[in-house]
N, C-alpha and C positions, 0 to 999 in steps of 0.2 A: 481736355488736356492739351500741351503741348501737341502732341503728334496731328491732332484735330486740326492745328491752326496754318493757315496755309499764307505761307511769306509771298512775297512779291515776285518773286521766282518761282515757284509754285505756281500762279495764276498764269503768269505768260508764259511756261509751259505747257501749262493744259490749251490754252488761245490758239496756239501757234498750234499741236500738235491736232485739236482738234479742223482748223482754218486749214491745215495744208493735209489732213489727213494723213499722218504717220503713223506708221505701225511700228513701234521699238520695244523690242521682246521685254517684256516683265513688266511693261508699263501702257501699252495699249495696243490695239490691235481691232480690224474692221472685224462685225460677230455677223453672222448670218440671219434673219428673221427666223428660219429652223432652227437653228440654234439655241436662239431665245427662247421658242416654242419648246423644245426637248428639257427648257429647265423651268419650264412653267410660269415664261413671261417674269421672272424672277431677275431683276436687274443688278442684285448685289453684287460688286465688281469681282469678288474673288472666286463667281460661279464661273467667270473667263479669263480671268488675269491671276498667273500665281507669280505674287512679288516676294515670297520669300529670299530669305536670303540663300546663297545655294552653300550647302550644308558643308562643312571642313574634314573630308571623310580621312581616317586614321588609315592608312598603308598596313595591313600589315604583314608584309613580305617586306617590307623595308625595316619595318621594327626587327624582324628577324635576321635580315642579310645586310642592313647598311643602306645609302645610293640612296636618292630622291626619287620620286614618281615621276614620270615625266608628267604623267596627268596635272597634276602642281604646277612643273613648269608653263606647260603649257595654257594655264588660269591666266598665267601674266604676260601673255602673247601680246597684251595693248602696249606693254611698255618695250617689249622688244620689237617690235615694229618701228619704234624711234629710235631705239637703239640697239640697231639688230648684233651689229658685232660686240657688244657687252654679254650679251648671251652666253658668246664662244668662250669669251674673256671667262665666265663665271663656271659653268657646266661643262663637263666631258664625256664621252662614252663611258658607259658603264658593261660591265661583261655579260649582265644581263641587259634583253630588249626591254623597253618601255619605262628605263632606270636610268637617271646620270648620275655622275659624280659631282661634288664639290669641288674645283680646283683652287681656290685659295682659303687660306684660315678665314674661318669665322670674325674675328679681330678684324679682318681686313675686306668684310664685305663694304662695309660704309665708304671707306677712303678708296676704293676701286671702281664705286660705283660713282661716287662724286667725284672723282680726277679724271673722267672716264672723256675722250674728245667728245662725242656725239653726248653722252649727258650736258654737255656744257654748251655744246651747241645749239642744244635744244632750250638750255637758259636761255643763251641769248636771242634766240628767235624769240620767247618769251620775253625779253624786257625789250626787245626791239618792236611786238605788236604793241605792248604798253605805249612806248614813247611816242609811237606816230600815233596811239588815239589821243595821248595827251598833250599832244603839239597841235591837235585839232583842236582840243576842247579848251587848252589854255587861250587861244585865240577870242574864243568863241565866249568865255568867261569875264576876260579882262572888257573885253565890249558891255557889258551888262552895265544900266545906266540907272536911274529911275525911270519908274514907268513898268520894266521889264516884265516877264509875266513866266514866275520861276516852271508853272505847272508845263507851260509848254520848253522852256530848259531843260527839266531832266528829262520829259519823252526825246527831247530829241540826242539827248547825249547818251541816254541809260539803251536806247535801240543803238546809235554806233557803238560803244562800247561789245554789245552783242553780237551785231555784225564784226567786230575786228576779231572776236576770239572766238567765232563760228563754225574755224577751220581748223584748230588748234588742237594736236590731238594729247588727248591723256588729261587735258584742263576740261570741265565742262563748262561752255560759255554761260549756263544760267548763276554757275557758280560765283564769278565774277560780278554776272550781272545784279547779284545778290549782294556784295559786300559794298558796288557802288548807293544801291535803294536805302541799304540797310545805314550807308554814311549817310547818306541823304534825307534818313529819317529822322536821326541821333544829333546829327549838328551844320549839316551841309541846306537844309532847309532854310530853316530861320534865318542864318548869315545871307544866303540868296534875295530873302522876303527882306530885310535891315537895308541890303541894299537896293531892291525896287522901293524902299519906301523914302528912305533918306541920302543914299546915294553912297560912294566910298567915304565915310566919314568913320573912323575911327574913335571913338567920344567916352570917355572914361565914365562911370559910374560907380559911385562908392557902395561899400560890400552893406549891405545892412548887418547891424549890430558889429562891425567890427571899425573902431574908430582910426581912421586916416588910413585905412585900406581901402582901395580902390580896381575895377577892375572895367575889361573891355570885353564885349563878348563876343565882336567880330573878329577882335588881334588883339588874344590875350598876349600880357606883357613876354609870356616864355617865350612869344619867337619875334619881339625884338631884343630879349638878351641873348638867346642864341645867333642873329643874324648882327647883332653892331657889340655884342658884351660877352664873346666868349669867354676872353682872358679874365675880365670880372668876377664870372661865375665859376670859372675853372679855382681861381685864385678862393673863394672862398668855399668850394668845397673842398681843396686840400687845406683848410682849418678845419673845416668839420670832422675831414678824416685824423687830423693829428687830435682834433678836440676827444672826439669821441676813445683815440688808443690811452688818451689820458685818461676818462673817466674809468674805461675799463682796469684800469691800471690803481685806479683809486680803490675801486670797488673788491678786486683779487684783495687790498694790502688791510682795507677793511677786513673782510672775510676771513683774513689770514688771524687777525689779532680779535677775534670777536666772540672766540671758544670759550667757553667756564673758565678757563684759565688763561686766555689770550690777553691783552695789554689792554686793551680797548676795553674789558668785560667789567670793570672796575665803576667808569663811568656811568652813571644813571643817563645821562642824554649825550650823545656824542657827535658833537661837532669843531666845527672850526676854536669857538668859545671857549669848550672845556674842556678840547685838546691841548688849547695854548696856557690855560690856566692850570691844567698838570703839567706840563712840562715847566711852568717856571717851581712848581714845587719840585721838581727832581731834579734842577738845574743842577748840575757840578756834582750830583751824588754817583759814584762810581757803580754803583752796586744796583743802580735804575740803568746805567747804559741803552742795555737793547731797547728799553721802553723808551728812553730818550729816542733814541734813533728810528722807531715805529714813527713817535710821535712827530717827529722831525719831518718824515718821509710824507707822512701825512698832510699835515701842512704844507710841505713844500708843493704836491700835488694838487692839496684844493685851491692854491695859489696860482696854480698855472692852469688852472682848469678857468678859474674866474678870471683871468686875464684872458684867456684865447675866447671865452664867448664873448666878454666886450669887445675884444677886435672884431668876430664875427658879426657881431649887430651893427658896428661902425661901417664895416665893408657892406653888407647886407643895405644899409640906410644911403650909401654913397648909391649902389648899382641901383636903389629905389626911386633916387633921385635921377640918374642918369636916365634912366627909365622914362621916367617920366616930361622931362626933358625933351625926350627925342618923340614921343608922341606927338607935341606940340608942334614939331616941325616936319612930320612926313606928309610929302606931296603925296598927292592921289596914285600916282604911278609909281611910290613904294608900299603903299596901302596892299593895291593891286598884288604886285608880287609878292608883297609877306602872307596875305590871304589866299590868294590864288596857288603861288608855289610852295610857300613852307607848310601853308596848313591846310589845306584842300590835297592838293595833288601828292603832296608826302602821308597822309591818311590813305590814302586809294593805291599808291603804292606799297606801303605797307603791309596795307589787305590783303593785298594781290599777291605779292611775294609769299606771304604767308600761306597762301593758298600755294602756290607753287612748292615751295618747301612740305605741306602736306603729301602733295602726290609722290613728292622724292624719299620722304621719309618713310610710305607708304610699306613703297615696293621696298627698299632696306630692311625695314624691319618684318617683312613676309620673307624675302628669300633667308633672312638669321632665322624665324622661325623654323625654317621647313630642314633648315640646316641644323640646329638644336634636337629639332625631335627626332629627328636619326642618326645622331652623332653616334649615338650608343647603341648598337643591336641588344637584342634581348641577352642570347650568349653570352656576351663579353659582361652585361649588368649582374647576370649569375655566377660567371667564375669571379668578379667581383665580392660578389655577394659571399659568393663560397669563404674567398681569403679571406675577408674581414672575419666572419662566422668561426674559423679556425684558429683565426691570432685571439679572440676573445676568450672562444675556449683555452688556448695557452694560456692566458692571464689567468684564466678562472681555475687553473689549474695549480698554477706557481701559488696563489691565495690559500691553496688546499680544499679549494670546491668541487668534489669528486661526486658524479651522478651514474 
């Protein structure tokens, strides 16, 4: 199964931790020969290592009286440790020991925790480790020529990349080290190997079975319309969007007249053809009016529907064109930076952030937990419980349900 399968990060965790001898609690630790001996030379890991997960124990003197555990708080010491005065910001003395409070609403954990200086801070330490490893590696990329020898590439960028975020707390560096292996498996290889073999050449290839489409598989066309054709593209997705309010708009006025009795329901096949071919038989009858006017609406719409996709095909074939166009004329050192910066380095940022954003949403969404489940003491859910219980029996009683 999955959990069996061990990622690239996985491997040089175990290398390293076995190579430098680490002991990191739940995950390895040096065993004694007696030790082994007392379990019967029995090497199965969990006779020495308990990696469970450590269990989400229910308070309950907090269920009863309010106020957070501190125990709880105290779980997320990794994250106040970078941001220690967010802490203060969040929790206050509670009347009982070993208990805080909440000091802001619930609503407002998220935005206090992400406006927070030292949260933000600690971003930009994180996009500032990013940038210097990819001010090394961008170098180091653009150089890659034929000949090159990708296998020795990524050992040597996928270990600095480790080294850069080795020190970085609350990220884990194999985490990282895992999203760059993991590009590098999915699409950052091959583009590497294309280019040891035929150099930066950019070279179109037609799609099979789809005739006069074509594509690149080192610099697909999206990031030269994104870097020379924004306005292009910008400009025909606002038809698509006005295209599609219109289809929708067709579809409601269809719907609308298409009931057993709607205007439409008359029609054996209903289209443009035999919409317009009833409306000339109700032409000038007073007494078809509304149906005039369904049918009117109708046409008018499938009218501007097939006009806005033929513009969109014409814009679409222009920006195809232009495309294609501008292939033909990139030097090797716009090659370089469309592959290197728009589609290499913005995939690995991407990753990255998103890994970052995980740990941030993390903790957010644990301290609303811990904040949730004792919002409400038990007390206060029973004399709840009570009134509700009381106004039903008054209902049940105005009804004349007497027990």
């Amino acid at each position: 199964g999955n959990k069996n399968r061990l990622r690239a990060q996985d491997i040089h965790r175990i290398v390293d931790v076995f190579n430098k001898q680490t002991q990191i609690p739940r995950y390895s630790r040096m065993v004694s020969l007696s030790e082994i001996e007392k379990n019967d030379f029995n090497l199965n890991i969990p006779r020495y290592i308990d990696s469970q997960e450590t269990e989400d124990i229910q308070d309950i003197a907090a269920h009863l009286q309010g106020d957070i555990p501190q125990e709880d708080i105290e779980s997320l010491e990794n994250y106040f440790c970078v941001y220690p005065t967010l802490k203060t910001m969040l929790f206050g003395k509670s009347k009982r020991e070993r208990y805080s409070t909440l000091l802001i609403p619930q609503e407002q954990i998220k935005e206090t925790i992400f406006s927070h200086p030292e949260f933000q801070e600690y971003a930009r330490t994180m996009e500032s480790t990013f940038s210097l490893w990819k001010e090394r590696t961008v170098l180091l990329l653009k150089n890659l020529s034929m000949g090159c020898k990708p296998k020795e590439l990524i050992h040597k960028i996928s270990e600095d990349i480790l080294s850069a975020f080795g020190k970085t707390s609350l990220l884990d560096q194999y985490d990282i080290y895992q999203h760059l292996m993991t590009y590098w498996s999915e699409t950052m290889q091959d583009d590497v190997y294309a280019v040891a073999s035929l150099g930066w050449k950019a070279e179109l290839e037609p799609i099979e079975g789809k005739k006069s489409e074509w594509e690149c598989d080192l610099l697909p066309k999206r990031f030269l319309v994104h870097r020379y054709f924004s306005a292009e593209k910008k400009a025909v997705e606002e038809l698509e969007t006005k295209r599609d309010s219109i289809s929708q708009e067709l579809d409601e006025l269809i719907e609308e007249h298409s009931g057993e009795e709607g205007y439409f329901s008359s029609l054996d096949k209903f289209n443009k053809a035999t919409a317009s071919k009833r409306l000339k038989e109700i032409q000038g009858n007073s007494e078809d009016a509304p149906e005039q006017k369904a049918l009117e609406s109708y046409l008018k719409l499938s009218d501007r529907l097939s006009e806005t996709n033929k513009r969109i095909k014409i814009m679409e074939k222009s920006l195809e064109n232009k495309v294609l166009a501008q292939y033909k004329n990139l030097t090797e050192a716009e090659i370089k930076d469309l592959v290197v910066d728009d589609k290499w380095m913005t995939a690995l940022y991407d990753a990255i952030k998103g890994e970052m954003d995980r740990i941030s949403q993390k903790l957010t969404q644990r301290i609303k937990e811990l904040a949730e489940r004792y919002a409400v003491t038990l007390p206060e859910m029973e004399r709840k419980g009570k009134e509700l219980e009381e106004k039903v029996e008054g209902h049940l009683r105005k009804m004349g349900f007497l027990w």
